[in-house]
N, C-alpha and C positions, 0 to 999 in steps of 0.2 A: 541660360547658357548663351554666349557670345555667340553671337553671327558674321565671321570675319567676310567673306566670301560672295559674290553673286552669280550662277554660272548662265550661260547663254538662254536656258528654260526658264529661269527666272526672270532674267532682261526682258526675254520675250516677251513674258504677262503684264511685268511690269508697265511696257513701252501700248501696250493694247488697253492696261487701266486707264492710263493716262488719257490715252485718244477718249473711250467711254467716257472717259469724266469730264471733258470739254465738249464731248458732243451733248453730255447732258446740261452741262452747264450753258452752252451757247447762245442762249437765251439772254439770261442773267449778265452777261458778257457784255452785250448786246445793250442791251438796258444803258450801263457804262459810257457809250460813246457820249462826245459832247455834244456833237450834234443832234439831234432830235428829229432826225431824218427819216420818213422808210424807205429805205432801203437796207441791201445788205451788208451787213457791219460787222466787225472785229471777231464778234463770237463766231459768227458763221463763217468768214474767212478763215481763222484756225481750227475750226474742226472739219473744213474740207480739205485743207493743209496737210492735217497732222492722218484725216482718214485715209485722203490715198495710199500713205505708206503703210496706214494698219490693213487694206486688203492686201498689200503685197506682203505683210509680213505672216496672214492668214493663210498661204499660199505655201508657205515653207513649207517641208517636211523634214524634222532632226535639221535644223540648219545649225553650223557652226558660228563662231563670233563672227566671222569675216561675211558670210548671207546676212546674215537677220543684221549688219550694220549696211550692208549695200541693199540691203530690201529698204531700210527704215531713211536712208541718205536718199537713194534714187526714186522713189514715193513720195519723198516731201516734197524736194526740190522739182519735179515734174509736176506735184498737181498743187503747186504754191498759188494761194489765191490774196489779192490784196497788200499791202505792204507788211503787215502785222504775219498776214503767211507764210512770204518771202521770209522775214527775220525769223519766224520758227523752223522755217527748214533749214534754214542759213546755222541755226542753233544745235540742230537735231544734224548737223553735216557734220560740224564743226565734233558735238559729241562724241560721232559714232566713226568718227578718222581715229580720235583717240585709243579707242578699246576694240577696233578691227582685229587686229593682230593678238590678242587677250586670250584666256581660256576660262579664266575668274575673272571676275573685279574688287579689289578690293579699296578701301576708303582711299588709299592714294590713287591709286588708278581712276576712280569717279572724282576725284579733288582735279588731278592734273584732267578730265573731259569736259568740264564743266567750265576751269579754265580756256581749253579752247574751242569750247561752243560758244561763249564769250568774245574771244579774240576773233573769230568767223564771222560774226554780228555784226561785231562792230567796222570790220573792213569792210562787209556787204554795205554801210548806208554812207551814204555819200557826206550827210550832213548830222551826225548821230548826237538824239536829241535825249536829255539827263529827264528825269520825271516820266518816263516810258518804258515798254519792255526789256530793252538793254538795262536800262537801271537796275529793274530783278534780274536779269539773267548776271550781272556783273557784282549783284550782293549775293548771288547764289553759289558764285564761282570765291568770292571770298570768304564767305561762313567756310565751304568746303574744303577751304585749305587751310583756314587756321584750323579746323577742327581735325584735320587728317595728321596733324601735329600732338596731336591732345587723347586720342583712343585709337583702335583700330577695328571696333566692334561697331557695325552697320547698324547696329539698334539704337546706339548713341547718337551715333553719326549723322542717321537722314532723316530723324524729329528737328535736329536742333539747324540742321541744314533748312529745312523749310519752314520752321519756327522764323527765322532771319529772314526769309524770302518775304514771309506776310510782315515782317514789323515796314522793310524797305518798299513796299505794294503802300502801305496806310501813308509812308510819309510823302510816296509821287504829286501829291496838292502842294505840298510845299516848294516842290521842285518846277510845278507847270500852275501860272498862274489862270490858264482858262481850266484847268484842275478843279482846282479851290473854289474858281469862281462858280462853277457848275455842281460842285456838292460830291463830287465823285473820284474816285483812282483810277489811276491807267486801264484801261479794258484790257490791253495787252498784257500788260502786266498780270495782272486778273487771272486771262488765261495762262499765261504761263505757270503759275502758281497753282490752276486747277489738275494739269497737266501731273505736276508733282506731287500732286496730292493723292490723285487717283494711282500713280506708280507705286506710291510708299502703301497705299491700301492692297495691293496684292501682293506685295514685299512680306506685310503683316497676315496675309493669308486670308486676307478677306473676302467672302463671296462676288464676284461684280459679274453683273450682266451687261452679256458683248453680245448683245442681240443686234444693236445699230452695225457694228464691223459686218458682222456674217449675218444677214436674217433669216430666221428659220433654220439655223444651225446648232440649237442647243449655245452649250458654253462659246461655240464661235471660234474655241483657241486652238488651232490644227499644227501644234508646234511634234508632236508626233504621230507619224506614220502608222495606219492603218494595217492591218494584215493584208497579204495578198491574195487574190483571189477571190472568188463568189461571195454573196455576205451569208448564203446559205452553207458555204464552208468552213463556217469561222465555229470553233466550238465551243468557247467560252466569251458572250457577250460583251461583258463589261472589266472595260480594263479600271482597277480598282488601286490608290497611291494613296498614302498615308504616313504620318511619324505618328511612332510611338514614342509618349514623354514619359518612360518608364520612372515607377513609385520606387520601387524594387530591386535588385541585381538583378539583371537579365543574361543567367550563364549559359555558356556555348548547350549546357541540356535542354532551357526554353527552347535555345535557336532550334536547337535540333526538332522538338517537341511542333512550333508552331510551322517549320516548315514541310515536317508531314503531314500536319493539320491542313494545311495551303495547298499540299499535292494533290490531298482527296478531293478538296473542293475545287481544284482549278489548274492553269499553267502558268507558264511565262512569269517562273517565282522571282523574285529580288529580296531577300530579309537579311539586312545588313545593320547589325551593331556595333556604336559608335559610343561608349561610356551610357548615358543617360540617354538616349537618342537613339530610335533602332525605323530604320527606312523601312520601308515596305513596298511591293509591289507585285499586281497579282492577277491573273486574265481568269474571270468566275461568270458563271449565271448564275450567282448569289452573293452579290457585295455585301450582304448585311450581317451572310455567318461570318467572312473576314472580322468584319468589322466587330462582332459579339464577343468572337477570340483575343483580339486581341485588346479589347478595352478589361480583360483580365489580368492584362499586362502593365498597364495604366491610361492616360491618358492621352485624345488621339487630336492631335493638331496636320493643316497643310490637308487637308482630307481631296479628294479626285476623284471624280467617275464618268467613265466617257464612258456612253454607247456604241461599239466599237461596230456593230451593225452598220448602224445610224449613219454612222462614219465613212465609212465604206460608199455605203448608195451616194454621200454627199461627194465623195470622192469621182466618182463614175460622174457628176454633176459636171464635176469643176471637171474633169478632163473632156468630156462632151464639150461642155461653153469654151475650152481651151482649141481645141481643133475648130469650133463654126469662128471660135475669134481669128485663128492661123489664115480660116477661108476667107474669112472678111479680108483680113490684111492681105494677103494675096492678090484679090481682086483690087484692092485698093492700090498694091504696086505696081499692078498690070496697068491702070489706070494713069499710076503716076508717069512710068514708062513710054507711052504712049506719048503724051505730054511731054516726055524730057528728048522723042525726038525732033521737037520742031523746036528750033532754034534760042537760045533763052534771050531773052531781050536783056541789054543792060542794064536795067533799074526797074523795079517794080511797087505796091505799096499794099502796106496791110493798116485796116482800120478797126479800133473796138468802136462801136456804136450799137444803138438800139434804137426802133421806131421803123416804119415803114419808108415814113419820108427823110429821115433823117439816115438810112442806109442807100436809097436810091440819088440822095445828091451825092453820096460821094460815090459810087459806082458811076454816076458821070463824071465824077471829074478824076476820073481813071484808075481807081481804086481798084487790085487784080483780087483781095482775098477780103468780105466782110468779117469777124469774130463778132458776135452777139453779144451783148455784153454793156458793163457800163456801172453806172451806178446800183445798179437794182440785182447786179451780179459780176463778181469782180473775174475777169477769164483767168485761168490756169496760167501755167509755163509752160504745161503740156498742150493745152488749146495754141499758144504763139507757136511753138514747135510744128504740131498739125499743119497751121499756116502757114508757114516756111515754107513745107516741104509744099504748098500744093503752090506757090511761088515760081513758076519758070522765069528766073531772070538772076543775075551774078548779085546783088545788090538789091535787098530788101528792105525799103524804110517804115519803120513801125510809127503808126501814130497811135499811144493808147489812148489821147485823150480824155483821161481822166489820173488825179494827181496818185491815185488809189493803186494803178496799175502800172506804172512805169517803172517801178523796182522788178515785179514778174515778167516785162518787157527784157530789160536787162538782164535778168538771169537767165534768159531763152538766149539771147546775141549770145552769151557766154559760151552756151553749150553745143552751138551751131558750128560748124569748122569746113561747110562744104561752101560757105556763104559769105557775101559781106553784111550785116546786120548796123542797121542804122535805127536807135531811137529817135525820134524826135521827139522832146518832152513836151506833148501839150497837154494841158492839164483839163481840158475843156473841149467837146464836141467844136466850137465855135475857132479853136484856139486850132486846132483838126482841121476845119479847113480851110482858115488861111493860111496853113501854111501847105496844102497841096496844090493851094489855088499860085501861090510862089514857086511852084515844082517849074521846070524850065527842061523836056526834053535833051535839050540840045546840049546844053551846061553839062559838067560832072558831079562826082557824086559830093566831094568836097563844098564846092560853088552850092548844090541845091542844098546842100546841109545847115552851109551859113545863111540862104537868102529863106529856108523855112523859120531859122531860128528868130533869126530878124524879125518878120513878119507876125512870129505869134508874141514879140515884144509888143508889139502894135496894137496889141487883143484886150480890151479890157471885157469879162463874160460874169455873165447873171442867170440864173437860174431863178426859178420862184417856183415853192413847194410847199407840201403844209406839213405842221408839226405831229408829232406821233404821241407826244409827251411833254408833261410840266419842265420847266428848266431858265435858268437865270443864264446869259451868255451876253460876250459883248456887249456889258452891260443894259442887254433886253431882258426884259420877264416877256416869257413867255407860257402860253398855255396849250394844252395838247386843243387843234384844231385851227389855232391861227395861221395864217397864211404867211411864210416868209419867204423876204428875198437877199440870197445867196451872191454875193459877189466873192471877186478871188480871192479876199482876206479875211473872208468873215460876212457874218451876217449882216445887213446894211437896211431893209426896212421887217417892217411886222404890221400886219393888220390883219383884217377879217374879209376884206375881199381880194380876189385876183387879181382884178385888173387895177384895183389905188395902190394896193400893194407895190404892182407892177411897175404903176409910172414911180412911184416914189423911188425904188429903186434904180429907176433910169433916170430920175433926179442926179444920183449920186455917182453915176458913171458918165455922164454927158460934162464934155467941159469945152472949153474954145477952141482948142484943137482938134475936135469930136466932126467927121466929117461922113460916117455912116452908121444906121443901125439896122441890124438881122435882127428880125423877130421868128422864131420858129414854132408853134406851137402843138401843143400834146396833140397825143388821143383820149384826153379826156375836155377837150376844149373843141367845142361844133365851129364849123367851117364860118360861119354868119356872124357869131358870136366875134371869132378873130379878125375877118375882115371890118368889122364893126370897129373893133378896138384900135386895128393899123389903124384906121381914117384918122379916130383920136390923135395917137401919136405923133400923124402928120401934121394935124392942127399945133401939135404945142413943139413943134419940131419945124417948121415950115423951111428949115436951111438946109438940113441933112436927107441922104435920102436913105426911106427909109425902104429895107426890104425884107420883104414874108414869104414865109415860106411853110408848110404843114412838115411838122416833123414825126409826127405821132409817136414819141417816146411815152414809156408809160411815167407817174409818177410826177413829173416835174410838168405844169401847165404851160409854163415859157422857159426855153432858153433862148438870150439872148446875146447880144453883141455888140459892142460899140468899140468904131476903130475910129 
């Protein structure tokens, strides 16, 4: 029997598979990137993306289409991590504008959302690149509509919709030549297509464990409301849902027959028959005689049981953690308030960094809010947002200093309207602070804008880290444990120690116009160790000067700098 239809309880499983299935996958994802880096990468940015909106959508109770698309829209796009998280919220925004106003969806209605989770995508990035996740999300949004032309049955529909998604996923090598060159597809892409995958598995009725959404929550899916009251008052435990794929005619006598059978054992009846098709629903302390009765009727698909107990206590949970969360934030605006009476200064700065020493130089050089963060974990919208507000001043300039987080940067100015919100793009700790170190009091906010941009032109930065994994790139072979160094285009040396590594790479960034070099070093490089190595530097440098500094970032053993 044809499936035309998808109504709001279905979306809702659907949109919670999806998140499951990229948080399981996230890994795998990960693997993907081209770089061979550790840090946090693609997989893990969209499934902390796609999860913040799955706890708010775990939150519903009976939401209508217009909730569960402002839970799924205002959850992504607040806890967007990464550029690849940004473009799925940007995706999942753009979807859930479409079908707000809905009560069904049906194949045109999902053809014309996907079109403009598509069309949102692509105006979110500035410079949208073909062989990445835009690519599937833009063959996903065209299967959809040629196929919305061709049936109107969702069974047809979203195999062959996401059949299309993986053939356009396999050919992204051909589209990104450091793709091909690395043996691998879009990670992005990747996820987006896990995403889809995991939807159409609970479309199909299939069991999925949402233990990562809710932990310790059973099935996790709190898309219906609890009884009110005691759990000691609830009289019949288990709320128990089911289709029957009747063998049989199933006449108004069975109806009549099975729903005094349902009275005896329980309440809260629903038995609705539909030709071959007869819904079920039934509040029992014994789901299994339901279920014995009516597999005499025939066969039973879509099966359900929540422990409505169970339910209940987790319920008194979440409203508990809802009120200390109201008291936290209370205190927190009492806090803010305080602060918002003294005076806002005209311009102030927020910084993403990581490291000890690498947050205490830019807190001198006047930095009003640190974000944590960085490579090794890309901040939210929601983390920039937090930071905003704790900003006393007309005029906020963001440095994310890394290339990873300036799309979530941007989507934060977007959503700010109390504030003037300035990105600065630098893409680099080093790139971060030259261009605070260009900040000029006195100037405006225009003038500091143009003389930081200037300034991190000036920047050429190097990072050196070690690999996590096998991988061919910029034409290196590389192997998991060699030592590379990272400049702004690409990988530029490879070896087996830190410090030849190091200079090799300062090889490639030193040229005649090169008038200084910052050396900052990890926490995983001793104090003796580095001042050993500056002296080097200085010897094969003897023009430039050079300056160090302890940054103690974790991961990277140097980042550097040469202006």
């Amino acid at each position: 029997m044809a499936t035309k239809t998808i109504n709001v309880d279905m979306l809702a499983k659907m949109f919670l598979a999806g998140a499951q299935n990229i948080e399981a996958k996230k890994e795998y994802i990960n693997e993907l990137n081209v770089f061979p880096v550790p840090d946090g990468d693609t997989g893990t940015n969209m499934s902390l993306t796609i999860m913040a909106a799955a706890k708010e959508v775990t939150a519903l109770e009976k939401p209508d289409m217009k909730e569960l698309a402002k839970a799924v829209s205002s959850g992504s796009l607040r806890g967007a991590r990464g550029n690849s998280g940004v473009i799925l919220s940007q995706l999942l925004r753009g979807f859930t504008k479409s079908i707000r106003e809905e009560k069904q969806i049906d194949v045109r209605g999902l053809a014309a959302a996907c079109a403009r989770a598509r069309d949102t995508a692509y105006k979110a990035v500035m410079k949208p690149k073909e062989g990445t996740i835009l690519t599937v999300a833009s063959g996903i949004a065209d299967k959809a509509a040629e196929m919305a032309e061709e049936t109107d049955d969702l069974e047809v529909f979203l195999p062959e919709v996401i059949r299309h998604a993986e053939e356009v996923l396999e050919k992204t090598p051909d589209m990104l030549p450091v793709l091909k060159e690395a043996g691998v597809v879009d990670s992005g892409g990747q996820g987006l297509v896990e995403v889809i995958r995991g939807a159409y598995d609970a479309f199909l009725g299939k069991e999925v464990d949402y233990s990562a959404i809710a932990p310790g929550a059973g099935t996790g899916v709190k898309i219906t409301a609890s009884d009110a009251g005691e759990a000691a008052d609830i009289k019949f435990g288990y709320c128990t849902e089911f289709i029957i794929l009747t063998e049989k005619e199933f006449t108004d006598e069975n109806e009549q027959d099975f729903k005094e059978y349902l009275s005896s054992i329980g309440d809260s009846i629903v038995c609705v028959a539909d030709e071959d098709v007869v819904k079920v629903h039934v509040h029992t302390n014994d789901p299994g005689l339901a279920i014995q009765r009516a597999l005499t009727y025939g066969q039973l698909s879509r099966m359900k049981i929540d422990n409505m107990r169970e339910e209940h206590q987790e319920k008194l949970i979440r409203d508990a953690e809802k009120i200390a969360a109201q008291e936290a934030a209370k205190k927190e605006s009492e806090s803010l308030a305080k602060k918002s009476d003294e005076p806002r200064k005209p311009m102030g700065f927020i910084a993403v960094s990581i490291g000890e020493g690498m947050n205490e130089i830019f807190k001198e050089l006047g930095v009003d809010h640190i974000i944590e963060g960085g490579q090794t974990m890309n901040p939210s919208t929601e983390d920039m947002l937090n930071a905003i507000d704790q900003v006393n001043a007309d005029c906020v300039f963001i440095l994310p200093n890394n290339k990873n987080i300036v799309l979530a940067a941007n989507q934060a100015k977007a959503l700010v309207e109390d504030k003037e919100i300035v990105v600065i793009p630098a893409k680099t700790v080093p790139q971060g602070i030259t261009a605070i170190i260009n900040f000029v009091p006195e100037a405006g906010v225009k003038e500091n804008e143009e003389a930081m941009l200037e300034g991190i032109k000036n920047v050429k930065s190097g990072q050196v880290t070690y690999a996590v994994r096998d991988t061919h790139i910029d034409d290196k072979e590389i192997h998991e444990g060699d030592i590379m160094g990272i400049g702004d285009a690409g990988i530029l040396a490879v070896g087996r120690s830190v410090e030849e590594t190091t200079k090799e790479l300062l090889a490639q960034l030193v040229d005649e116009d090169s008038e200084l070099i910052s050396l900052y070093y990890g926490e995983e490089v001793k104090e003796e160790d580095a001042e050993r190595f500056i002296a080097q530097i200085e010897e094969i440098y003897p023009d430039l000067d050079v300056d160090a500094h302890f940054g103690g970032q974790p991961i990277y053993y140097y980042v550097l700098a040469v202006e």
